[in-house]
N, C-alpha and C positions, 0 to 999 in steps of 0.2 A: 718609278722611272718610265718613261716614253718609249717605245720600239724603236729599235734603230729601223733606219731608212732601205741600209744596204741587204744584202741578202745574208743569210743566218751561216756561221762557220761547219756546222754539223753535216755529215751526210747523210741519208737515209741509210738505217741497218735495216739488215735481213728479218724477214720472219719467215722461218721453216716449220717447216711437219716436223713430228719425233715419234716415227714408227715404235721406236724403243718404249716411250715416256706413254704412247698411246694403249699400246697393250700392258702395260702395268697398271695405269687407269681405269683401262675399258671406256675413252672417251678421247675423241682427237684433243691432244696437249702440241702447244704452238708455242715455238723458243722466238721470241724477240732478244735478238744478238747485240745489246749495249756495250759488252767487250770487245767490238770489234772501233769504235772512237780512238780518234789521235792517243787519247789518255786512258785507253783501255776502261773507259767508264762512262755509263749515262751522265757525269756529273758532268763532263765538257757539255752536253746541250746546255743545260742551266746558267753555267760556269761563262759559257762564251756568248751567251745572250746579252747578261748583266754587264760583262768585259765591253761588248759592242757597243751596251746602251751608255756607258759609263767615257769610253772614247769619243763618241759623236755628242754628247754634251761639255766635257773639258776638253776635248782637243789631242792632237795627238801627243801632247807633254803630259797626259795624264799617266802617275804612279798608280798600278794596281797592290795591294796590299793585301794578302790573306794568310790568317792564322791558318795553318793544319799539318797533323804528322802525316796525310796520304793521300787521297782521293782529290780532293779535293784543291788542293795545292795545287797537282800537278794539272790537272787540268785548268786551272786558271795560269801557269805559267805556258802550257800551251795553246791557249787561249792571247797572251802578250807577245807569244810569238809568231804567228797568224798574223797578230794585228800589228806588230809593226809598233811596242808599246814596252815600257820597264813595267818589270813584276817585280815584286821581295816576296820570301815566302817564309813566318815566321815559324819554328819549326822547334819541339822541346827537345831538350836533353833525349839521348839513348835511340836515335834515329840513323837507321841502316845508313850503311856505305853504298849501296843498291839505289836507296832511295833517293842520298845525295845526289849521285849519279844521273839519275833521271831527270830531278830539278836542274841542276847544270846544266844539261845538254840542252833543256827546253830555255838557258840563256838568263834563266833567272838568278838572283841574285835570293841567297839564303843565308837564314839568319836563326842562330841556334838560342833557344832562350827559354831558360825556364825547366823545368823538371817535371811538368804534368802540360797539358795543353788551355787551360786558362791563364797559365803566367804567361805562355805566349800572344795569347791572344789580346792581356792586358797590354804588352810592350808593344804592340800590335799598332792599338788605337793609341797610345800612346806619340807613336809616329806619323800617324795620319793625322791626330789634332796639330799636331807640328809643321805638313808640308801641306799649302794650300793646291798643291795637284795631287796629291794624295785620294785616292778612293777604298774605302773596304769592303774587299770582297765578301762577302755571306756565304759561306760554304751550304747551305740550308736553310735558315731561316728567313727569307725575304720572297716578298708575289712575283717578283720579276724573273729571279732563278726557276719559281713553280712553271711562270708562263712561259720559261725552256725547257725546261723538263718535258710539259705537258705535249709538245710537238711528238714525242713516242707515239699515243694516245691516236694522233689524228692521222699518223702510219697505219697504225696498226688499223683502223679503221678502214684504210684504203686498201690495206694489202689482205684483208679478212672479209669486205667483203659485208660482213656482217657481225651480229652481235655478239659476244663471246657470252656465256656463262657464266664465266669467271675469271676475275686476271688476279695475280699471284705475284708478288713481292717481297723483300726484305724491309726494314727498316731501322734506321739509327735514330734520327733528329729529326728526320719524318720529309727531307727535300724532294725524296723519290715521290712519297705518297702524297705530299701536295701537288706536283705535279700531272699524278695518275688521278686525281680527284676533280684537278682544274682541266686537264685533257677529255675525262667522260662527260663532264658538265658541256664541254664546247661540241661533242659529240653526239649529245644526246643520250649517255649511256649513264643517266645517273642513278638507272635501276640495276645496275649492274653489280655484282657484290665483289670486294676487294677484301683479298684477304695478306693482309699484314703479317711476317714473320721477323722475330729474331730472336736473338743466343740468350738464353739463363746466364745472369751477371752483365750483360749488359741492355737489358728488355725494358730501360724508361718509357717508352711510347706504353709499350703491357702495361706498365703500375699505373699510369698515369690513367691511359682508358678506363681501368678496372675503379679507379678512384671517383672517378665522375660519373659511373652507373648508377642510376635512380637505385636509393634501396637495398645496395650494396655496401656490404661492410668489408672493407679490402684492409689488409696489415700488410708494412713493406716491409720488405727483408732490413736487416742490419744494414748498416750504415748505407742507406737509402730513404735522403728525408723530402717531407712533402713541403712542397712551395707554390703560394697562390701565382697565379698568375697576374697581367698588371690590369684585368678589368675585374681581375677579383671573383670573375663566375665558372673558371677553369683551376683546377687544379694540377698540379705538375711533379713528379716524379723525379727527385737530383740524385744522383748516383755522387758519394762521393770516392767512389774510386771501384773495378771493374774486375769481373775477377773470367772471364770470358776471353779466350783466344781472338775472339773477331772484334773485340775493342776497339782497335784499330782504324776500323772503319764501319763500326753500329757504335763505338763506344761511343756517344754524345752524351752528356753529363745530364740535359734533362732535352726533352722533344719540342719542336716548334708550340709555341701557345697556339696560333694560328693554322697550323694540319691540326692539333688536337681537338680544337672548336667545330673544323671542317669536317673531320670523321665521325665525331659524337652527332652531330645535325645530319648526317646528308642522307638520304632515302632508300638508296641500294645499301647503303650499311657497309661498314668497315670489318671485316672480324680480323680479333687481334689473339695472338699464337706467340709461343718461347717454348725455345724446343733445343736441348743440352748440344752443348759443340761436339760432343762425339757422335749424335746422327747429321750433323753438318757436313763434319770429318768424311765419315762413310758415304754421305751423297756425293761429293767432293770427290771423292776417287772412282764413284761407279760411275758417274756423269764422265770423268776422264777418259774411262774407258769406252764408255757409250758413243762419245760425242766428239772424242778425241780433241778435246780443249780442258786447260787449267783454266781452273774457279777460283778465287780466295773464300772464303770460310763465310764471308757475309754475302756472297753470291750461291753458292751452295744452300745456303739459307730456307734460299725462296724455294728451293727445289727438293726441296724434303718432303711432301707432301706428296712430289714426283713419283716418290722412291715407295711411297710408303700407303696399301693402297685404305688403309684403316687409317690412316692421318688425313688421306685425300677424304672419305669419305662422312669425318667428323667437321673438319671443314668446310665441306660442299656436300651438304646431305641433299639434295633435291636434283640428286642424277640429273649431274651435268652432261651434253652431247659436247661443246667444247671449251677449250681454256684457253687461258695466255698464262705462260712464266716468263716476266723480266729477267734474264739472264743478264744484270746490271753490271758485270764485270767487278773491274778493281786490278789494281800491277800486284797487289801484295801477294803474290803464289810465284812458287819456284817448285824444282824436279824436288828439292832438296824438304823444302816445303811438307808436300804431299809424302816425302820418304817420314816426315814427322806425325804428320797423321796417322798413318799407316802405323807406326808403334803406339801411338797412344791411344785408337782406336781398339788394336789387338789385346791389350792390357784391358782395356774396360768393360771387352767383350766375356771376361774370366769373370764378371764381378757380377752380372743379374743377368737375366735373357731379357728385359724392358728397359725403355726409358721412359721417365716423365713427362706429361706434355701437357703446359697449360694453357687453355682456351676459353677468352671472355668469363676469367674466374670461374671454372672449368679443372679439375686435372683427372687426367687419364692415362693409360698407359698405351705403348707400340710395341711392337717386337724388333729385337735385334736383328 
């Protein structure tokens, strides 16, 4: 798609210092606030880029249409509601009352279907080969979403001044990390190393990197099967089904072809990390306390390394002076939420003083 003409929906969020995150490091650590977006998520930059480019080509009678149980959704329903534009949001079976709620109020029209999140998505497309103003939205997988994402990238460069060491991530389907990839490239920063994180049981982007390493003999876990991709020189990781709390929103069933190509190729080098939802959990409630902001469980994610200074140091071993953490937001956390953590956390902590942590086919241990 073409850029839109008009000016982008997004504002600029904050980057702050993290006195806290710094002395745990030993290295100035820098919160890029993506939770602070209409839709509590970096996904409105991507989300309302493509909504914009997709308006100024059909017209204002265009239908935005997008599969998703979370993130992603809501940000494109607030993204139609900005623009002055009908959304559907198709949505599976067993989705909060919370969540309705929010797609409502953002005016969208919701549409429940399906029992997993591919039957949505097929009834999806389903309706868009049907309405010629129809469009669908890409929760992740498309260049256009990357080149709204990537505007973070070209912030942070202006609010830093200079080059970071390291920037720091979560990933599901990988929209985040094409657009931190097509952000350094327009930067200049493609020596710069990114380090990719997510949850045990939903870590497609992991299998998937670990699968295309030269030399590399990678086995996936159970019911986690391999699929070529459509040029046939990438390989790809399908999750048929999740066994991770932050599903939700890393659950993507298999990673972008296109981030996966990007991050196997690119020079500063991707490192890719999965790391159990009970040190998510824990980061999740100290960041709380620290930072006095709720996380959801794939936002916490990226910040485990924060927390942890033998995790920091496995994935940035070349004493870094500074960082960036994506603090990518997400709606899914509540008081009630974190009261859940908090017990399931406590109970895990009875059961070893480590957890697991695997890194570019790699495993090691942390301490509790």
């Amino acid at each position: 798609m073409p850029r839109p003409t008009s000016e982008h929906l997004w504002k600029e969020t904050p980057l702050i210092h993290s006195d806290r995150i710094s002395s745990i490091i030993g290295c100035s650590a820098f919160l890029k606030l993506e939770n602070l977006h209409p839709s509590h998520s970096f996904k409105y930059r991507g989300i309302s880029h493509f909504a914009q480019t997709a308006k100024e080509i059909h017209g204002t009678d265009v239908h935005l249409i997008i599969a998703s149980g979370g993130n992603a959704g809501l940000a494109a329903a607030c993204a139609a509601k900005a623009l002055g534009v009908r959304c559907t949001v198709f949505i599976p079976e067993g989705v909060t009352a919370s969540t309705l709620d929010l797609l409502k109020r953002q005016e969208a029209e919701v549409i429940v279907h399906g029992s997993f999140y591919l039957q949505a998505l097929e009834r999806a497309k389903e309706v868009v080969n049907s309405d010629e103003k129809a469009v669908m939205v890409p929760a992740y997988d498309d260049p256009t979403v990357w080149e709204g994402h990537s505007s973070m990238i070209a912030e942070i460069s202006d609010q830093l001044q200079d080059k970071p060491d390291a920037i720091f991530c979560s990933v599901g389907g990988g929209g985040l990390l094409g657009g931190i990839i097509t952000g350094c490239k327009k930067v200049g920063w493609d020596d710069v190393p990114i380090v990719a994180i997510e949850t045990r049981g939903s870590d497609c982007f992991y299998h998937s990197i670990a699968l295309n390493r030269q030399g590399v003999s990678h086995v996936l876990p159970p019911d986690v099967n391999l699929v070529e991709g459509d040029d046939s020189d990438v390989k790809l990781a399908f999750f048929n089904e999740f066994s991770s709390r932050a599903s939700g929103s890393l659950g993507a069933s298999s990673p972008s072809e296109g981030v996966v190509r990007m991050a196997l190729r690119r020079g500063g080098g991707v490192v890719s990390a999965s790391v159990p939802d009970e040190l998510s959990m824990q980061v999740a409630l100290a960041f709380a306390d620290d930072h006095k902001m709720l996380v959801e469980l794939s936002c916490s994610t990226t910040l485990t390394p924060a927390y942890k200074p033998g995790l920091f140091s496995t994935l940035v071993p070349d004493s870094p002076k500074k960082v960036v953490f994506i603090v990518c937001g997400g709606f899914k956390v509540s008081l009630e939420e974190m009261a859940i953590y908090k017990k399931l956390l406590d109970e895990d902590m009875t059961k070893s003083a480590t957890w697991d942590i695997l890194c570019d086919g790699r495993k090691f241990k942390v301490g509790k």
